[in-house]
C-alpha positions in Angstrom: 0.0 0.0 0.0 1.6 3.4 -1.5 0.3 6.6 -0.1 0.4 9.8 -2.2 3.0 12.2 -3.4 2.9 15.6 -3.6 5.4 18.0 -5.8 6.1 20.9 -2.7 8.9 22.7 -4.2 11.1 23.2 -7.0 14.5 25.0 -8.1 17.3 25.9 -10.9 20.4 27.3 -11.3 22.0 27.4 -14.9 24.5 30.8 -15.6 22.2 33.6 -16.2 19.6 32.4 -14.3 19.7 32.3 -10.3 16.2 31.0 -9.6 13.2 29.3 -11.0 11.4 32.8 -11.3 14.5 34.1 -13.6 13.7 31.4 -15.8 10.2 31.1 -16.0 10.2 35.2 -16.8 12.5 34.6 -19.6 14.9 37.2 -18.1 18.8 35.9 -17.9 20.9 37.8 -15.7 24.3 38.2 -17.4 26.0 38.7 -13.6 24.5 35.5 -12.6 28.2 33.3 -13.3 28.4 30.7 -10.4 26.0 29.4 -7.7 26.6 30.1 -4.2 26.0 27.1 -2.5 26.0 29.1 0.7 25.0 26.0 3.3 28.8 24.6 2.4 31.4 26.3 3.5 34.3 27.5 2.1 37.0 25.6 3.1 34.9 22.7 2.0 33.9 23.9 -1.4 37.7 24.1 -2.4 38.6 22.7 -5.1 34.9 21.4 -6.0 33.2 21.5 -9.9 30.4 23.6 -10.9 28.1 20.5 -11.0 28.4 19.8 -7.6 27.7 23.2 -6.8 25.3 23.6 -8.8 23.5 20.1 -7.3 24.1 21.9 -4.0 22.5 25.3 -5.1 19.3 23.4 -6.1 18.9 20.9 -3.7 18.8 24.1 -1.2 16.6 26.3 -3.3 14.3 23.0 -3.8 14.3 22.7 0.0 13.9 26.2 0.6 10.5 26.9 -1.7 8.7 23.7 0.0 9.7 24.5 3.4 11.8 21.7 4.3 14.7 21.8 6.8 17.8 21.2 5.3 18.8 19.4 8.2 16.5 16.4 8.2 15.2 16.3 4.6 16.3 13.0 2.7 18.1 14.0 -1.1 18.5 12.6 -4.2 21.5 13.8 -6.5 21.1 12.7 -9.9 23.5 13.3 -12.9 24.5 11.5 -15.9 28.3 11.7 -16.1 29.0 12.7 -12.4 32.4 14.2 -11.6 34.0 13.7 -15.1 35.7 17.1 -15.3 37.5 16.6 -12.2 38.0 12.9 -13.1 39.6 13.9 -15.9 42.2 16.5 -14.9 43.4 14.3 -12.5 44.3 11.6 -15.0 45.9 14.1 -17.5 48.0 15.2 -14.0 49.2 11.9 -14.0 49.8 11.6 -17.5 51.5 15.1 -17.9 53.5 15.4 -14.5 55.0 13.1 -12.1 52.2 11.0 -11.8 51.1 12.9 -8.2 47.1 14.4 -8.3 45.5 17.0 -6.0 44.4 15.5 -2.8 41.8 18.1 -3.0 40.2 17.5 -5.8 40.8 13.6 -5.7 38.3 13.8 -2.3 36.0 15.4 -4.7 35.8 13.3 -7.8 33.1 10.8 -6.7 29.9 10.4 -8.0 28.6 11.5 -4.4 30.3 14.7 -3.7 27.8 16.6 -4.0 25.6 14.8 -1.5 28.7 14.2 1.0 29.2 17.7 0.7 25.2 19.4 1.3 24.9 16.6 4.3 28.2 17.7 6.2 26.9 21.9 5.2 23.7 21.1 6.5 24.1 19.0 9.3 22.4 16.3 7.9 22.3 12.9 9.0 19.4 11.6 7.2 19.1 9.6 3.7 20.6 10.4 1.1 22.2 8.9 -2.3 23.6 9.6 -5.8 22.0 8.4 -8.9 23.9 8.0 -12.4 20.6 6.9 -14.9 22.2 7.8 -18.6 20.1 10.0 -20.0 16.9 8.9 -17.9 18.6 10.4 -14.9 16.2 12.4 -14.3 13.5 10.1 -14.0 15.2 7.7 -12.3 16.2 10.4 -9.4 12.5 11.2 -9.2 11.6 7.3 -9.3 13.9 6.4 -6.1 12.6 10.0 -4.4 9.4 9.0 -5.1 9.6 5.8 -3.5 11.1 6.9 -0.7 7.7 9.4 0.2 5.0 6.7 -1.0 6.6 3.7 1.2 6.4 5.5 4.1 9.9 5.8 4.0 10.6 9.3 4.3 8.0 12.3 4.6 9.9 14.9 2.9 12.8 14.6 0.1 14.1 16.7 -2.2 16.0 15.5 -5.4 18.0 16.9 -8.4 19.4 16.2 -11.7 22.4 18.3 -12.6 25.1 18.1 -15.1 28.1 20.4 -16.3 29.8 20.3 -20.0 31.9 17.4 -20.7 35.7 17.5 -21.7 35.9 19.3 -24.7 37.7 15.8 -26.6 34.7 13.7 -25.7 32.4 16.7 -26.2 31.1 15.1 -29.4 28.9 12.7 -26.9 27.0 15.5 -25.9 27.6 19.3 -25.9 25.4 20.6 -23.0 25.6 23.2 -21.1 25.7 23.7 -16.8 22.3 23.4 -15.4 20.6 22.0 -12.3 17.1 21.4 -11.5 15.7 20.2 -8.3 12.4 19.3 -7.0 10.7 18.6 -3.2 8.3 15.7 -3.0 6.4 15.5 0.5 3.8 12.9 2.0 1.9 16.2 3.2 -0.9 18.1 0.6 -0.7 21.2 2.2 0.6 23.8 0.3 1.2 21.4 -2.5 1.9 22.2 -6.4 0.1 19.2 -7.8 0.0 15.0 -7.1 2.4 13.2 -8.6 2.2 9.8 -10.3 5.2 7.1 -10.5 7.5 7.2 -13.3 6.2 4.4 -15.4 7.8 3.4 -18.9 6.0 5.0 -21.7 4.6 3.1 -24.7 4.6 6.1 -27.4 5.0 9.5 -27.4 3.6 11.4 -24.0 3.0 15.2 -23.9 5.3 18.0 -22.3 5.8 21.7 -22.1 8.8 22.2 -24.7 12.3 22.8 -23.9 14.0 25.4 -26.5 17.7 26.4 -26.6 19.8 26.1 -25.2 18.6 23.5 -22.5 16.5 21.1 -25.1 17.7 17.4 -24.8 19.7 17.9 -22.2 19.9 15.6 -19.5 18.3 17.9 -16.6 15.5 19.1 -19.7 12.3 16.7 -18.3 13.5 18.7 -14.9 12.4 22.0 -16.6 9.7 20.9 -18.8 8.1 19.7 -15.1 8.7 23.2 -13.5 7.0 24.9 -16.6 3.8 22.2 -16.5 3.5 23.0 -12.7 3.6 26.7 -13.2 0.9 26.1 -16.1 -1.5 23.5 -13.4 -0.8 20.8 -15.7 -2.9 17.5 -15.3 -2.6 14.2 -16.7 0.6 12.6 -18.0 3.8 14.0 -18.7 6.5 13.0 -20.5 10.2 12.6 -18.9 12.4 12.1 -21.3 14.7 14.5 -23.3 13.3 14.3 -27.4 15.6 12.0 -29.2 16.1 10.0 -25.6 18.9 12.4 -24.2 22.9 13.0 -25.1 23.8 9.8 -26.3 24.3 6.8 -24.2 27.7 5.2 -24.9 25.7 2.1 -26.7 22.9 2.3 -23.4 19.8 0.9 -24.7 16.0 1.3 -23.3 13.4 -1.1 -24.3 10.8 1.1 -24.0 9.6 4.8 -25.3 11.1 6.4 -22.1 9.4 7.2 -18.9 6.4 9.3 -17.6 4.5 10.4 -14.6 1.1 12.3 -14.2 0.5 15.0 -12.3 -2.9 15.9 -10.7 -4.5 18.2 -8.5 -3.7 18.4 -5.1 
């Protein structure tokens, strides 16, 4: 027996655009070049990537518009290619010096940062977990989320789906852009954007608010199509995957048309 979810927040950060409401206007702010990520300190954001910022940034924001404590809400990071940057520049250190690599940015090159580094800012000692999903990461962060509020699990979590550009030389795979989006799901229908369904697979095409330049098919792209149906009381199903199924996916295969969820009133 599931009980419901409700969508109680949501949040992005991309350069030029500091908040939901930037975005949503249409307005970028040219000033707007690097997310705060003001619950981490600065000692302990040394030497970290814009992605995990940015995951930080949102997750906050997220937990912030809904009302949760940042102390005690469970999170979900989500992002497709993790860390790569920093994974990267630590192997051409080894290749191009004496085979020694930053012990700061070494701490920071798994796929968790970003979640070891909001639970230590925050004081948090609660749930929390990274999820790498290909190009369905964004689905896949709001399927484990989900589950977490409908089993009873947890009352409140808040999850995101972030990703940063790749290494220019494998670039060609897919040449997005920094952006972060972030979402609260809570047991509680007070106060609550909508009801939200499962992700489910799809079978065909399924409906969504479009995504234009420069954020369509990204990764994080079902994130903002979600924040636009909310602001627009959407109802019914939506899709959540990127057109064309995403960046592509390293020879990653679906068998199926995607994923969806529905969202109804409160």
């Amino acid at each position: 027996m599931t009980r419901p979810v409700y969508v109680k927040g949501r949040a992005l950060w991309a350069p030029g655009y500091a908040n939901v409401h930037a975005w949503l206007r249409g307005e970028p702010d040219a000033a707007v070049t690097a997310p705060a990520a003001a619950v981490v300190g600065g000692r302990l954001k040394r030497a970290t990537s814009p992605m995990a910022r940015t995951s930080i940034e949102v997750i906050t924001l997220a937990a912030a518009d809904a009302g949760f404590d940042p102390a005690t809400c469970a999170t979900v990071f989500g992002s497709y290619h993790g860390e790569i940057e920093i994974a990267f520049h630590q192997l051409e250190m080894m290749r191009d010096g004496e085979g020694v690599i930053s012990p700061a940015r070494f701490k920071n090159s798994v796929h968790n940062t970003a979640a070891g580094l909001f639970t230590i800012g925050a004081g948090n000692h609660g749930f929390t977990t990274a999820i790498a999903g290909g190009p369905h990461t964004f689905a896949l962060s709001l399927l484990e989320a989900w589950a977490l509020v409908a089993s009873g699990e947890e009352d409140q979590v808040v999850f995101s789906t972030t990703e940063e550009p790749l290494p220019s030389f494998i670039g060609r795979w897919s040449d997005h852009g920094l952006l972060g989006v972030a979402l609260a799901l809570g047991a509680s229908p007070d106060g609550a954007l909508a009801r939200i369904d499962p992700p489910t697979n799809a079978t065909g095409p399924v409906p969504a608010p479009e995504v234009s330049a420069p954020f369509a098919g990204h990764v994080a792209a079902p994130g903002l199509a979600m924040i636009q149906a909310l602001e627009d009381g959407w109802r019914g199903p939506l899709g959540l995957t990127p057109p064309g199924g995403g960046p592509a996916a390293l020879g990653v295969e679906v068998p199926h048309d995607g994923w969806q969820t529905a969202l109804e009133a409160p």
